[in-house]
C-alpha positions in Angstrom: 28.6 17.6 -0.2 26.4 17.5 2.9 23.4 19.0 1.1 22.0 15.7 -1.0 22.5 13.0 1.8 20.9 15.7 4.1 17.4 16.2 1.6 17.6 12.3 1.1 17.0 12.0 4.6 14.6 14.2 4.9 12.6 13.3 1.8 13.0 9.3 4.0 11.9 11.2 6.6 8.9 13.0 5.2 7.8 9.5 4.2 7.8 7.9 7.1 5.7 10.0 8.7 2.9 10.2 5.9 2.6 6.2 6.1 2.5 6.6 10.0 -0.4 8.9 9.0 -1.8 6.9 6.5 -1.9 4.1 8.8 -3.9 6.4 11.4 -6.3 7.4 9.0 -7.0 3.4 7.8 -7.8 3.0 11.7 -10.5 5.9 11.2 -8.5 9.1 13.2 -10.0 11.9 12.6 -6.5 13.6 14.6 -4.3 11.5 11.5 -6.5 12.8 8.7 -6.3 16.5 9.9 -2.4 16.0 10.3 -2.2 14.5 7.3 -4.8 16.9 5.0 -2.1 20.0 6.6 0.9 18.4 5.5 0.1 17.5 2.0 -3.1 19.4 1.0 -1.1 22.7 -0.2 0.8 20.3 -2.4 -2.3 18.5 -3.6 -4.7 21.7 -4.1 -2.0 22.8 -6.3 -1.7 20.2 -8.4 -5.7 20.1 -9.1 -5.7 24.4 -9.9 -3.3 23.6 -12.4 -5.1 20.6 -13.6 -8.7 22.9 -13.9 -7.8 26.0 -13.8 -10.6 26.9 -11.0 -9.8 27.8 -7.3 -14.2 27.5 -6.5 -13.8 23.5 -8.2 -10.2 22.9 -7.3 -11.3 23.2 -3.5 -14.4 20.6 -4.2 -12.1 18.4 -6.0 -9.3 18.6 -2.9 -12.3 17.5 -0.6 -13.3 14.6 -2.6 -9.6 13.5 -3.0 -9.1 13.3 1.1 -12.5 11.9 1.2 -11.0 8.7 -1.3 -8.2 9.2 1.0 -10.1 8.5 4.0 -12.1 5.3 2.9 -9.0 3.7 0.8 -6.2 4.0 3.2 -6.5 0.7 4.3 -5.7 -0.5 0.8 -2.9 1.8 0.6 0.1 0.0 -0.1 4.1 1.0 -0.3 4.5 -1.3 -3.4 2.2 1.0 -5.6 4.0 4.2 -4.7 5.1 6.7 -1.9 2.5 8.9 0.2 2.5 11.9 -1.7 2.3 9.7 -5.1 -0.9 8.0 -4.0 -2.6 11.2 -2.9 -1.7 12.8 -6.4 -2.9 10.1 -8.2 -5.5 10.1 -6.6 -6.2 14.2 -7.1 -5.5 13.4 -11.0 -7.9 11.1 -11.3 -10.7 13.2 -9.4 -9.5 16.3 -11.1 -9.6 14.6 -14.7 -13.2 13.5 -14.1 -13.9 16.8 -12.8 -12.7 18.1 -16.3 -15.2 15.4 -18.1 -17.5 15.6 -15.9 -18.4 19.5 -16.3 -20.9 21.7 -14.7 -23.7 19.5 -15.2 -21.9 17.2 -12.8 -20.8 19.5 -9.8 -20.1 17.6 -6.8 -22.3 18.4 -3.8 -20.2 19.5 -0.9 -22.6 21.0 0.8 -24.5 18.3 2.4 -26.3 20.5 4.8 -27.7 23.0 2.5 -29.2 19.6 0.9 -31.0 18.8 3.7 -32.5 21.8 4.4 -34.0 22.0 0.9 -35.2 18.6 1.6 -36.6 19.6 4.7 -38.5 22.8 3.3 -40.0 21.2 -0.1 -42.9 19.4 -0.1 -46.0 19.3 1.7 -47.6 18.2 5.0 -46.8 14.3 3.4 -43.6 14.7 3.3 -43.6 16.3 7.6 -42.6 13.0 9.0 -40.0 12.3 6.8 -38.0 15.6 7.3 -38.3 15.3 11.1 -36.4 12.3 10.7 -34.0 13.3 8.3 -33.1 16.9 10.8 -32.7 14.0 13.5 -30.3 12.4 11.3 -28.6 15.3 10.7 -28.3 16.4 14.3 -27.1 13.1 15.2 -24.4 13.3 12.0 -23.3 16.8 13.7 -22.9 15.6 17.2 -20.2 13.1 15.6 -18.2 16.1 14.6 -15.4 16.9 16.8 -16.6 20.5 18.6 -14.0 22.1 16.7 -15.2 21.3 13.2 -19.3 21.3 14.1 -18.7 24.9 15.6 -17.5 26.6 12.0 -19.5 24.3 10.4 -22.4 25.8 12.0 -21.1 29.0 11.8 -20.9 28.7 7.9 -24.1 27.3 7.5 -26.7 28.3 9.8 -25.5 32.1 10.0 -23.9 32.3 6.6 -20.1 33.6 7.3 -17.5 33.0 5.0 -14.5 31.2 6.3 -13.1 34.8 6.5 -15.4 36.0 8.9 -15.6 32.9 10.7 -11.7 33.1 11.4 -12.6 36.7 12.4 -14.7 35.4 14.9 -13.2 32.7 16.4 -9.9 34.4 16.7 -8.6 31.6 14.5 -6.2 31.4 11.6 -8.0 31.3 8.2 -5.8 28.5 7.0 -7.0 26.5 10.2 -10.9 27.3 9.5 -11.1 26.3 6.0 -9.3 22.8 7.2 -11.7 22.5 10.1 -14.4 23.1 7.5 -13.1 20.8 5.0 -12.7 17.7 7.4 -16.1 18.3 9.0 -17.7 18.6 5.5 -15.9 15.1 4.9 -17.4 13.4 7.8 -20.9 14.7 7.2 -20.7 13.5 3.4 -19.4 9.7 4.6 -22.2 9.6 7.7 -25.1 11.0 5.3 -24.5 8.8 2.4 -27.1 6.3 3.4 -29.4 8.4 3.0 -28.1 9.3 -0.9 -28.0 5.5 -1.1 -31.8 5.8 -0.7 -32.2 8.7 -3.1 -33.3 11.5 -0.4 -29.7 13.4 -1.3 
């Protein structure tokens, strides 16, 4: 008899803390968004696989959701729908544009490896405007907590997998990838000026 009251108040419970969350993450914590990408993101990655069928897309698609996640949570509201039913419609929504979109489309979560194509095309014209763009970069990194710039770093600039950068670090893997993930979400919102002005 005990056993329906008892998930009831932990399903209440559950909730609670995901609007505490949400609420964090409209006030722009980063420590809210990385408590709240670990409690729901297992759920939400599933729901996208079995949406596309793709682990490599279902992972860019999971990035863009807690990116949406980020920006909109100040418009989140109770009235439209618990926590976990705003995240998912949310990663339906992404997932079925995903699906539309096709190839052609593929999201760019890989700001960085933008930039340094950027940087290294063009001629001596173009010298003044990379300098400025690394700068911005640099500056877009040092925003990172040191957690999330080191395996960025690591990823990018001496090409480990998340794999071997858990090997490294002594970290968990599960722990990396989310490090990666939330770092690769800042660096999208803080460089998106600059794909406002067509360089990315």
């Amino acid at each position: 008899m005990g056993h329906p009251q008892h998930s009831f108040e932990t399903h209440v419970r559950g909730n609670t803390e995901l609007l505490v969350l949400i609420k964090g993450v409209a006030d722009q914590d980063q420590q809210a968004m990385a408590a709240l990408y670990d409690a729901t993101s297992r759920l939400v990655y599933g729901l996208v696989l079995r949406i596309l069928g793709d682990p490599s897309a279902a992972e860019e698609v999971l990035l863009d959701v807690y990116m949406q996640a980020w920006k909109q949570a100040s418009r989140y509201s109770e009235d439209r729908g618990s926590p976990m039913a705003w995240l998912t419609t949310i990663a339906r929504s992404r997932a079925l544009d995903r699906l539309r979109s096709g190839s052609q489309e593929r999201q760019r979560s890989q700001p960085l490896e933008l930039v340094e194509q950027y940087a290294t095309a063009g001629g001596a014209d173009d010298a003044a405007k990379a300098s400025e763009l690394q700068r911005f970069v640099h500056r877009a990194l040092d925003a990172l907590s040191p957690e999330q710039r080191e395996v960025i770093e690591l990823a990018y600039y001496r090409g480990l997998s998340h794999r071997e950068i858990a090997s490294e670090l002594g970290q968990p893997l599960g722990t990396v990838k989310t490090r990666t993930r939330l770092g690769m979400l800042k660096l999208r919102e803080m460089l998106k000026p600059l794909s406002a002005e067509g360089i990315l």
